[in-house]
C-alpha positions as CSV (number, residue, x, y, z in Angstrom):
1,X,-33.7,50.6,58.6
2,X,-37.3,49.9,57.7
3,X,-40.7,51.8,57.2
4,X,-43.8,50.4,58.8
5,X,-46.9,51.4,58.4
6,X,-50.1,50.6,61.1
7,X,-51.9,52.2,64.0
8,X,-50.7,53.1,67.2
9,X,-52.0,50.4,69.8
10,X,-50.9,51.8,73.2
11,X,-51.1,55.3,74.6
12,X,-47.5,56.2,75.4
13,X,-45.1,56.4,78.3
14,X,-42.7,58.4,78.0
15,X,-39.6,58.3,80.5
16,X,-36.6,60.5,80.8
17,X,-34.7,58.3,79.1
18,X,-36.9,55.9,76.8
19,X,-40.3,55.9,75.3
20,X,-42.8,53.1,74.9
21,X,-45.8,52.8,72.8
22,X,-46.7,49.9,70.2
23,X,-47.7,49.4,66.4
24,X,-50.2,47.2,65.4
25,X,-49.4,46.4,61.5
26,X,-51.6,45.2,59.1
27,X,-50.5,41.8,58.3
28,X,-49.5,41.0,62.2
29,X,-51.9,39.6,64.7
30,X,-50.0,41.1,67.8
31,X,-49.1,44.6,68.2
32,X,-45.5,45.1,68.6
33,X,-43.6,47.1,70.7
34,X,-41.8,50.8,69.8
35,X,-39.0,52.0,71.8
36,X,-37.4,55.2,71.4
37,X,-34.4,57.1,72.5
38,X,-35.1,60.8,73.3
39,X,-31.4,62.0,72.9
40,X,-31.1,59.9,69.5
41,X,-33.8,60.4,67.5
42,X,-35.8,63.9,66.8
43,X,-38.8,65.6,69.0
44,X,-41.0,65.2,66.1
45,X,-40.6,60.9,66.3
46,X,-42.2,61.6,70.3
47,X,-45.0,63.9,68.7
48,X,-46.4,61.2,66.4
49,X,-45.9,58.2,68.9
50,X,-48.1,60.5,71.2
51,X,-51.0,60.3,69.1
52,X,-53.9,58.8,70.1
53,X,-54.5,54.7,70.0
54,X,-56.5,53.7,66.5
55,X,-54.1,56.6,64.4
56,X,-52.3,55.8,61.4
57,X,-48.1,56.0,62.1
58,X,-45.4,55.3,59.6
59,X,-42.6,54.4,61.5
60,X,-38.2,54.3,60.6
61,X,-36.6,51.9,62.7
62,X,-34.8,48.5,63.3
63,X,-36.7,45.0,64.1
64,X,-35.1,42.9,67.0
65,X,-36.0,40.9,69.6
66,X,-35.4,42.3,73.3
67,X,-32.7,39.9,74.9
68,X,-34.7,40.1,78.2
69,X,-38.6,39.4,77.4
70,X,-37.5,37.4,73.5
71,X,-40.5,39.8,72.0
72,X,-40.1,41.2,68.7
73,X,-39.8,45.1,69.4
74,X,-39.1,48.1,66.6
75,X,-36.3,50.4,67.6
76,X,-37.5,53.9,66.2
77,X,-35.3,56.6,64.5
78,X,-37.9,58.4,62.8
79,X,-41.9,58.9,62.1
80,X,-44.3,60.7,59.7
């Protein structure tokens, strides 16, 4: 597991099952994807991914690329 740090890019969707929003880093010229797992990760991670698009996050999670659409995406377990 690894921190990132950047502002939220997308306003997000939330779905009974997963949630969707995106993290534009500093270094990175694309914004990439969050994904988040309601029943796996605490309320407090779907607070701060709620924010509004421009605020700062700090993110917890895992970098991988999504088998179906090969884009890099950040599987989160915890924000601040």
């Amino acid at each position: 597991m690894q921190t990132y740090t950047g502002t939220i890019a997308k306003q997000v969707t939330i779905l009974p099952d997963v949630v969707f929003s995106a993290i534009k880093l500093p270094a990175g010229s694309k914004p990439i994807q969050l994904v988040a797992f309601p029943g796996k990760c605490p309320n407090a991670v779907i607070d701060a991914l709620s924010r509004e698009p421009g605020s700062k996050i700090s993110i917890k999670g895992k970098l991988k690329i999504n088998n179906k659409t090969r884009q890099q995406e950040i599987i989160v377990e915890g924000a601040y």
